[in-house]
C-alpha positions as CSV (number, residue, x, y, z in Angstrom):
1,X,-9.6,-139.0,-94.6
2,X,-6.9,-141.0,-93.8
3,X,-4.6,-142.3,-96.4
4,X,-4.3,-146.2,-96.5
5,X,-1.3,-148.4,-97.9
6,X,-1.1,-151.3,-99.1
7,X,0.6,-154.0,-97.5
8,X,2.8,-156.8,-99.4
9,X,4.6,-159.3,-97.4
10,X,7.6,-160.6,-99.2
11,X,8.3,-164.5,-99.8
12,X,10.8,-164.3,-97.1
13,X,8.6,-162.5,-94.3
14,X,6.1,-165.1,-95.3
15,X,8.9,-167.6,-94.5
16,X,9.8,-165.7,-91.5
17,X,6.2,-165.8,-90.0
18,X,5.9,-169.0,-90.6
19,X,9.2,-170.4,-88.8
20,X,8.4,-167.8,-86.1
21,X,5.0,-169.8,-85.8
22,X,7.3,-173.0,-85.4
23,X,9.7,-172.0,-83.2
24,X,7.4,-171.0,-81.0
25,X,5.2,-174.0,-80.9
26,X,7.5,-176.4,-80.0
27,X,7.2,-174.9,-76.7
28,X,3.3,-174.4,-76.7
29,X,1.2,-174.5,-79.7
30,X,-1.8,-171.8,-78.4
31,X,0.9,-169.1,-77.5
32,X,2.7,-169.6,-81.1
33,X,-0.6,-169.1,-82.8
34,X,-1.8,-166.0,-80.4
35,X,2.0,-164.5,-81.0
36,X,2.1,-164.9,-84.5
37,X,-2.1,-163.7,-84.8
38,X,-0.8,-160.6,-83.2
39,X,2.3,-159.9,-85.1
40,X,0.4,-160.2,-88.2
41,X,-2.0,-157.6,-86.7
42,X,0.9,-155.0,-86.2
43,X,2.3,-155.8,-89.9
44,X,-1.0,-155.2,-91.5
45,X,-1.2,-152.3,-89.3
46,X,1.2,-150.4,-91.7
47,X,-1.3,-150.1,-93.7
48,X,-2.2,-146.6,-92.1
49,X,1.1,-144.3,-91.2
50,X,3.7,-147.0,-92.1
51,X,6.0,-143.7,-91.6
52,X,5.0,-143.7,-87.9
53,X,8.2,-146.2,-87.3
54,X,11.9,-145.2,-87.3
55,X,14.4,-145.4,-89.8
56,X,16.5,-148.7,-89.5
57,X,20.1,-148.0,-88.2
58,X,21.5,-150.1,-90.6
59,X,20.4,-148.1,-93.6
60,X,23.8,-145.9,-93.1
61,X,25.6,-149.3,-93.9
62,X,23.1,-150.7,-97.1
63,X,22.5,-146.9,-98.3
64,X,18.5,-147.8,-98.6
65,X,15.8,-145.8,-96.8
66,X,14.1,-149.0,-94.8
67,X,12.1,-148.5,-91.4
68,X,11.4,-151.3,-88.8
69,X,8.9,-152.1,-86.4
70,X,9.5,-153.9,-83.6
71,X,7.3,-156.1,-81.1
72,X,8.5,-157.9,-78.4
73,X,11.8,-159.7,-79.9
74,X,11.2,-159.3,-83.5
75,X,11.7,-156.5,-86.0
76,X,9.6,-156.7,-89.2
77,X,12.2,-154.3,-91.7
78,X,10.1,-152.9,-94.3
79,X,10.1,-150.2,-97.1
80,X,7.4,-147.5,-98.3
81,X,6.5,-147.1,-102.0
82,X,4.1,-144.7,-103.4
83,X,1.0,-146.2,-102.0
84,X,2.5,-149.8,-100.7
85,X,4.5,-151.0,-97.7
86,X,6.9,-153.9,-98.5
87,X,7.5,-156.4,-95.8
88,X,10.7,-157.6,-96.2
89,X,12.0,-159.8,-93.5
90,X,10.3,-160.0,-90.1
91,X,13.6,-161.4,-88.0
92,X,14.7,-161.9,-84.3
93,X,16.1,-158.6,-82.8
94,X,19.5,-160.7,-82.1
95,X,19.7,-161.8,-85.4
96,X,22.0,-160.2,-88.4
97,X,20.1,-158.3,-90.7
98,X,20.6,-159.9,-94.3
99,X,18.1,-158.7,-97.2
């Protein structure tokens, strides 16, 4: 049987998903809610090997233990505890990581 997290999405990620969702439509409105449907899919797809990602680079610089998963553009930087997955930020890949 497969072991299944939970997954939280910070107040920030929510943020982040939601300005993603903007961004995107004020180019077209059906391809910002089909992009955003299916990042929300891979997020909540942590819920079963959340390990299965890599390690962010950056954890060498903020000495933390964060992974990231990335699709398309965007990296959604997250953390594993006991029986939950964290969703901390989900950002551009060209943007500066700040948590």
């Amino acid at each position: 049987m497969t072991k299944k997290y939970q997954v939280n999405l910070s107040q920030q990620a929510q943020n982040d998903l939601e300005q993603i969702l903007y961004y995107i439509e004020d180019d077209n409105v059906n391809n910002a809610v089909n992009f955003t449907l299916e990042l929300e899919k891979k997020v909540y797809s942590l819920e079963i090997f959340p390990d299965r990602h890599p390690l962010m680079p950056e954890n060498e610089f903020f000495s933390t233990d964060y992974r990231h998963l990335i699709y398309k553009k965007y990296r959604t930087i997250y953390r594993i505890e006991e029986n939950s997955v964290f969703i901390l930020r989900i950002i551009h890949g060209a943007t500066l990581l700040n948590i």
